[in-house]
Every structure is written in C-alpha cells, then in structure tokens.
C-alpha positions in Angstrom: 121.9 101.9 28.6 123.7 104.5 27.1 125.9 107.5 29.0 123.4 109.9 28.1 120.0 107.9 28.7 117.4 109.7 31.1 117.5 106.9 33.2 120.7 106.5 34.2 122.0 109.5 36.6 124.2 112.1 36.3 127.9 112.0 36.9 128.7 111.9 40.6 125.6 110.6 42.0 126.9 107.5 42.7 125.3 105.3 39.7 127.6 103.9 36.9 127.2 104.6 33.5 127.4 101.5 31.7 125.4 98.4 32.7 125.7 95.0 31.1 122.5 94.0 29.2 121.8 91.3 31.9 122.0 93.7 34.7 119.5 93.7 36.8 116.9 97.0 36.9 118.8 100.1 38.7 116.0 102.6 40.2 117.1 106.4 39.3 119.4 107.7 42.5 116.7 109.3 44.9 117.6 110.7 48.6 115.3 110.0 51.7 114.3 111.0 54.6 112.8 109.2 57.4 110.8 111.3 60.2 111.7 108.5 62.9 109.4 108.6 66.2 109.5 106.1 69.3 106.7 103.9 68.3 103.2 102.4 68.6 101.7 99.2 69.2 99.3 97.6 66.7 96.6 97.3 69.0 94.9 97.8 72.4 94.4 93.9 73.0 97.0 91.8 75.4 99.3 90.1 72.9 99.7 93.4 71.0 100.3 95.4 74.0 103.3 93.0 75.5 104.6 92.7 72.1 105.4 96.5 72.2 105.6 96.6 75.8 108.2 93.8 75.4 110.5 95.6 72.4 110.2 98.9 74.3 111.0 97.9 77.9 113.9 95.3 76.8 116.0 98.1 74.9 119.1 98.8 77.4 118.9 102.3 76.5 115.6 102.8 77.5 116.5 100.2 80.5 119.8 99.7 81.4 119.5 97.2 84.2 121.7 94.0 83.5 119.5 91.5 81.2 120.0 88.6 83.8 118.5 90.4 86.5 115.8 92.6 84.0 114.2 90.0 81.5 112.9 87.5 84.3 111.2 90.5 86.3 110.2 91.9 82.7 108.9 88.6 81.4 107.8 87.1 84.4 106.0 89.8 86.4 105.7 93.3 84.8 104.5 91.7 81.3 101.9 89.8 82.7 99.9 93.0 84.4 101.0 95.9 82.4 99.8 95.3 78.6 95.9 95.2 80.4 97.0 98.7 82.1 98.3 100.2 79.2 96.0 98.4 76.9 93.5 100.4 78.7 95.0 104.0 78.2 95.7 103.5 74.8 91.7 102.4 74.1 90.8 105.7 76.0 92.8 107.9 72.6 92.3 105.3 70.2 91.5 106.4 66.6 89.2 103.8 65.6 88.0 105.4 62.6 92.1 104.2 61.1 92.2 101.4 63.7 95.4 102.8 64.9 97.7 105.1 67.4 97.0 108.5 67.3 100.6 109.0 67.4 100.5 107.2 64.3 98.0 108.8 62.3 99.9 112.3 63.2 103.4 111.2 62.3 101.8 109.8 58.8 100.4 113.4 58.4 103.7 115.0 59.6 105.6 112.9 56.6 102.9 113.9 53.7 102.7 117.3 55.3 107.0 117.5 54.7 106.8 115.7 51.5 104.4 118.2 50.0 106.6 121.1 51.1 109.5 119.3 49.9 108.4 118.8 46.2 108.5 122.2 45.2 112.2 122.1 45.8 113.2 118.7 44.7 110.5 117.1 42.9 110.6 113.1 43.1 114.5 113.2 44.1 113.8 113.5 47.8 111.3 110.6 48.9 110.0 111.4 52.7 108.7 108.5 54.9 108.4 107.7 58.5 109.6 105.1 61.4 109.2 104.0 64.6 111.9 102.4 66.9 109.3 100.2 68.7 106.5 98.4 66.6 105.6 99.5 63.1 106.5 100.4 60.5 109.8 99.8 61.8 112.5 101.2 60.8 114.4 98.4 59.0 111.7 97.9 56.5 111.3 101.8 55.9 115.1 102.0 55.4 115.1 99.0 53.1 112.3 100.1 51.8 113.5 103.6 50.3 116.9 102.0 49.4 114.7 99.6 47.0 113.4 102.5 45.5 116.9 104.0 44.7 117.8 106.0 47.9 121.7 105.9 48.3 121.3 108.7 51.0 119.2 109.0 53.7 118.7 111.6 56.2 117.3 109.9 59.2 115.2 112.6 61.3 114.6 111.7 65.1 111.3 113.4 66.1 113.1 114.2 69.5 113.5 118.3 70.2 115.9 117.5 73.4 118.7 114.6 72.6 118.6 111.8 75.1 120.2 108.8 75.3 116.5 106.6 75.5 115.4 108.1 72.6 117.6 110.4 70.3 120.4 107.6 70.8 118.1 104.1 69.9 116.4 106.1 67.2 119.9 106.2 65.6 121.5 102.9 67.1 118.2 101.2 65.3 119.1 103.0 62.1 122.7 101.8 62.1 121.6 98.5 63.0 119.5 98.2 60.2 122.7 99.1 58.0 124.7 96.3 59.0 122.1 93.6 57.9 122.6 95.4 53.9 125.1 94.4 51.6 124.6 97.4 49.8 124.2 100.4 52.5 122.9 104.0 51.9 124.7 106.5 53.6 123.2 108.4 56.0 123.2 111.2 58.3 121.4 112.0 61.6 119.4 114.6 62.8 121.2 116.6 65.9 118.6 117.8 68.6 117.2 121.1 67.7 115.8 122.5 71.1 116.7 125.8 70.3 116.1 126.2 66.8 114.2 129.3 66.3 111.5 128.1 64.3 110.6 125.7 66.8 111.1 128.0 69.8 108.3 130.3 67.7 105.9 127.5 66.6 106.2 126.8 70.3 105.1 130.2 71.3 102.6 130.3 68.5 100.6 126.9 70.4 100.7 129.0 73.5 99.4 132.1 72.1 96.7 130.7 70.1 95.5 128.5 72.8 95.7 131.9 75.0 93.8 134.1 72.9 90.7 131.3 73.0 90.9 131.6 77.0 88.5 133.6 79.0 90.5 133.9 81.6 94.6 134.1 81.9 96.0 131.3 83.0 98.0 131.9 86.2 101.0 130.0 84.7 102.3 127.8 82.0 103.6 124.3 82.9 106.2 122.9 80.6 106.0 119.1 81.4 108.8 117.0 79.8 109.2 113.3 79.8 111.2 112.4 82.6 114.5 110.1 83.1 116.1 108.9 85.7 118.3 111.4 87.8 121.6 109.3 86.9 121.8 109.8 83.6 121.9 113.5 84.0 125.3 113.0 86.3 126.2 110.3 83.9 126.5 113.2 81.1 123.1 113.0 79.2 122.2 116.9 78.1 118.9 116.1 77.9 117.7 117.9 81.4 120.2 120.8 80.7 118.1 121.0 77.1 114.9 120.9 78.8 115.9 123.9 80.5 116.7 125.9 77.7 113.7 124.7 75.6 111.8 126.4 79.0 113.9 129.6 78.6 113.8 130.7 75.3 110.1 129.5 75.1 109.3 132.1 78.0 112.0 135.1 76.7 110.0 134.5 72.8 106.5 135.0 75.2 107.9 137.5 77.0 106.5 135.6 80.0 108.2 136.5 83.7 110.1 133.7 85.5 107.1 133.7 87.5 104.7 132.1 84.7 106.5 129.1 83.4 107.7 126.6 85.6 108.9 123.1 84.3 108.0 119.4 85.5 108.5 115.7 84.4 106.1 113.4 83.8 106.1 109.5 83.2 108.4 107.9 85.9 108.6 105.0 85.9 110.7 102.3 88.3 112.1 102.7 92.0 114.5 105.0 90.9 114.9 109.1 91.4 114.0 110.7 88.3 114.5 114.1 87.4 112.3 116.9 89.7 110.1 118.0 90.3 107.2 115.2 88.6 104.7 116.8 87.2 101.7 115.1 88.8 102.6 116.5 92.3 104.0 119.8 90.7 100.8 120.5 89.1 99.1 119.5 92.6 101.8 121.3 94.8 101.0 124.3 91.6 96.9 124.3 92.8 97.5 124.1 96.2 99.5 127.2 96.5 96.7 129.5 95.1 97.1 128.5 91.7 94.3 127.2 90.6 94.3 128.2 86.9 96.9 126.6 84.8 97.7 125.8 81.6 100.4 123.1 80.3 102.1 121.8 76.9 104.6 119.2 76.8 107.4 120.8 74.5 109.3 117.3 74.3 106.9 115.4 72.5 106.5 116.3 68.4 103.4 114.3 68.4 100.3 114.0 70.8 100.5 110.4 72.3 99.5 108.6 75.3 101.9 110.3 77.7 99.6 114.2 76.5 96.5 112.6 75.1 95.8 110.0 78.5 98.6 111.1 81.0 98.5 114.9 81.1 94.9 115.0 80.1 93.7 112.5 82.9 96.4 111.4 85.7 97.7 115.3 85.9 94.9 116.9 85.6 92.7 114.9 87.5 96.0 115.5 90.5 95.7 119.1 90.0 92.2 119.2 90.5 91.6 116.9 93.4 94.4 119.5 94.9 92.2 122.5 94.2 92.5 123.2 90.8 89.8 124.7 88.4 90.8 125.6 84.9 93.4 123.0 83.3 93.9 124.3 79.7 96.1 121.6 77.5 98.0 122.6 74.8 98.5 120.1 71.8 101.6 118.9 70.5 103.0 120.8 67.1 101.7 118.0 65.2 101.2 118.6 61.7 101.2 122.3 62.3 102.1 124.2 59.4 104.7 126.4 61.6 106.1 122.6 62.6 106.6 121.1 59.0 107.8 124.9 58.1 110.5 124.3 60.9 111.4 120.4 59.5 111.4 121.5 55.8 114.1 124.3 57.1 116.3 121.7 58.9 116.0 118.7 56.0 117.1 121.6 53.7 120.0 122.4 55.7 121.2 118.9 56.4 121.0 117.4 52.9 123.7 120.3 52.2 126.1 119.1 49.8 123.7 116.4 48.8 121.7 117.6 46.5 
C-alpha cells in the first residue's frame, strides 16, 4: 500500500500507513452506531418464549434477587407457566407478514430511517445498525459485526428517554461486555438519557396534538404511563422516577396543558414488591370512576411500540378503565420511526460523535 493510496486512511484515524505485503485485508476506518433497544424473542411458541423469558428475567439488573434463591423459582416455577402467558400476548401484536416482533420491525425502520439522514452528512463513514440486550440480533454480533467492517468507534445509542439502572445500565453493561471478549476493541461512547431534550419534548407534543386534532371530542386528560420499577431503587439513587417526572412536565408546559390534564402512572409490575405509584391499571380505573370517563394515554418511556403499548395499555388498561366506567380510551403510538423522532436521533448522534469525525 502506499502512504497516499485511497484505501488506506488519513493521518490520525487510527490506521497505519505501511502494511507488509502479507498483511491481512484492513477495511477503510468507518464509525458506528448502534440504536440498542431491550429486546425481542424469536417467536411466540414455548421454547422461544423461555429462552427470552430466561435471558431477560436472569439479568441482576433487571432482577436483583440473589441467584441461589432466584434461578430455582425462575427455572423451576415461573418458566414453566409464563412463556404460554406471554407467548399469548405477543401472538395478539404479532407481525406475521416479517414473522417477527413489532418492536423489531420498528427499531429496523428506526436504524434505516437514521442512516438515510445520516448519509448526507457523512456518506459511508458513519454505518448505523441496531441491538437488542435480550434475544436478537444481539448486541455482541452487531458490535463485532461493525468492527469487521472497519468501525474503530462506536457510538452505542440506548433507545431509553429516562436512564434506569434495568435498562439504560444493561444496555451498556452488555456493550462493555462484548468489548472484553475482542482482542482488538473499538472505542466507544454511550448515549446519556435525553428526557428533556427539546426535540423529543416537541415530537412528544407533536403525537399528542396530531392524535388530538383527529378526536371528536376532548379528551378529559392525558395519561402518561411509564414502565414501572420497584420503589427501592428510587431510595437506592436510580433518577429514573425523578426523570419521569420531568418528561411529564415539560411535555405538559410544551402543550400548554393545566396540571389538571396530565397525570402520570406505571405500568408492568411485576413481583411482590412495591413499585413506584400510582400503577396505571388502577389509575386509569380510579381516573374513570371519578367522572372521567374520556381519556387519552401515551407511554413517553418506550421509543418503540411493543407488548407493554401494543397488548398491555391497549387491552389490560383499557379494558380496567372501561369495566370502571370509562368510554373513550384514545392511545397514542410510540415515536417510532417518526420523522420528528429520527430528526431528534440524527441531532444527538451529530452531537456525540463530536471530535470524531
């Protein structure tokens, strides 16, 4: 190769200049970034179900009971009902038409949707690809995967709004851990929460108004319903409820909502434990049986419609909030591939690959 031959890089991204003839191939020095989201199983049946069920329920940050007391009752007694139970939600949203997740078919469409917006700007020197912590593809392969095809940096993007430890932190644990099985590691950055960047506050408030304007009838509030954790955590230090809150706020100062509209809930406990207040199912009930029977509801924390919006709100909740009284349940989708949502990643990847390219 010589010093100035168009395929070896330029000074100071990392690549040497001279190569012996025997060298083995060197791809041209790309970046990546990975959208990283919590995962998917590859199917509805029973063995695909526990499999995820399994990988999900045995991290000790999602679960952080001690393993000689967890992994029997997990292996033992919860595994052996709950993959038919959940196998049943997830055939209720399936997409059968890709034989997969919705939640995998959107975060596919949220990574071309980024890469598109991202050529313009970098051309092929920024490849974008996407994760999951639990299931696939997972996000060892993905990170091997780029650093085969010459990534030496890697901006690792957790699809989280609100950091918390059982799913901002193993997004990034997984990431590291993938590192230390590499003889030759990337670098890499992380993604910090972004619950009250602007753009996502207004593509936010953009869902809501959209999904306003196509009402009849004014909904008598706006529920936001985030994925719950267990009370604990929040006195153990984890911002994630404090977060929440804000998300809540300067979603309803952007509307120009009253405190009056816009209440907040959790959703999806799980376990004997107290989990952060008030749940959503018997909010939403509590919500109907005081007078208010028209309601609509979005679920800020989630970047992706899944099984805890497209099953969970959509049919526990709402079915809760009827049987209470309730009449009009308007749900608002996720930000998905929105175009104000991959306007709002492109900003933040351009920020964090500062001084990188």
């Amino acid at each position: 190769m010589k010093p100035n031959d168009p395929s070896v890089d330029a000074p100071g991204e990392g690549r040497l200049a001279f190569a012996p003839p025997d060298h083995p191939p060197i791809p041209r020095a790309r970046i990546g970034v990975i959208l990283a989201n919590l995962g998917t199983p590859d199917g509805t049946d029973y063995r695909s179900m526990r499999r995820y069920l399994s990988e999900f329920l045995s991290d000790r940050r999602v679960i952080d009971y001690s393993p000689w007391f967890w992994q029997p009752l997990l292996q033992l007694v919860i595994l052996t009902r709950r993959p038919f139970r959940s196998g049943k939600a997830y055939r209720g949203i399936w997409n059968n038409e890709a034989d997969e997740s919705p939640l995998l078919t959107t975060t596919r469409a949220q990574a071309a949707a980024l890469a598109s917006a991202l050529e313009p700007l970098y051309g092929d020197r920024v490849l974008v690809d996407f994760a999951m912590r639990y299931g696939n593809p997972s996000t060892f392969s993905v990170i091997r995967g780029l650093k085969e095809r010459g990534c030496e940096r890697i901006l690792f993007f957790p699809l989280y709004p609100q950091y918390s430890a059982p799913t901002t932190a193993t997004a990034n644990d997984q990431a590291f851990r993938a590192l230390m099985t590499m003889n030759w590691q990337p670098s890499i950055r992380t993604v910090p929460a972004y619950f009250d960047e602007t753009a996502y506050i207004d593509a936010l408030a953009g869902s809501v108004e959209r999904a306003y304007a196509g009402l009849s009838r004014r909904p008598d509030l706006l529920v936001t319903s985030y994925h719950g954790l267990p009370q604990r955590y929040l006195t153990e230090g984890d911002p994630y409820h404090c977060q929440c809150q804000t998300t809540t706020r300067l979603l309803r100062e952007r509307l120009g909502f009253s405190p009056e509209e816009v209440v907040i809930s959790f959703q999806s406990k799980f376990g004997p434990e107290e989990w952060l207040k008030p749940y959503t199912v018997e909010e939403v009930a509590r919500l109907a049986k005081a007078g208010k029977r028209n309601i609509a509801i979005m679920a800020p924390a989630f970047s992706s419609d899944c099984v805890e919006t497209l099953e969970e709100i959509r049919e526990e909740i709402q079915h809760a909030f009827r049987a209470a009284g309730g009449e009009t349940f308007t749900y608002i989708p996720c930000l998905n591939a929105d175009p104000a949502h991959v306007a709002m990643m492109s900003d933040i990847v351009r920020r964090e690959l500062g001084g990188w390219i």
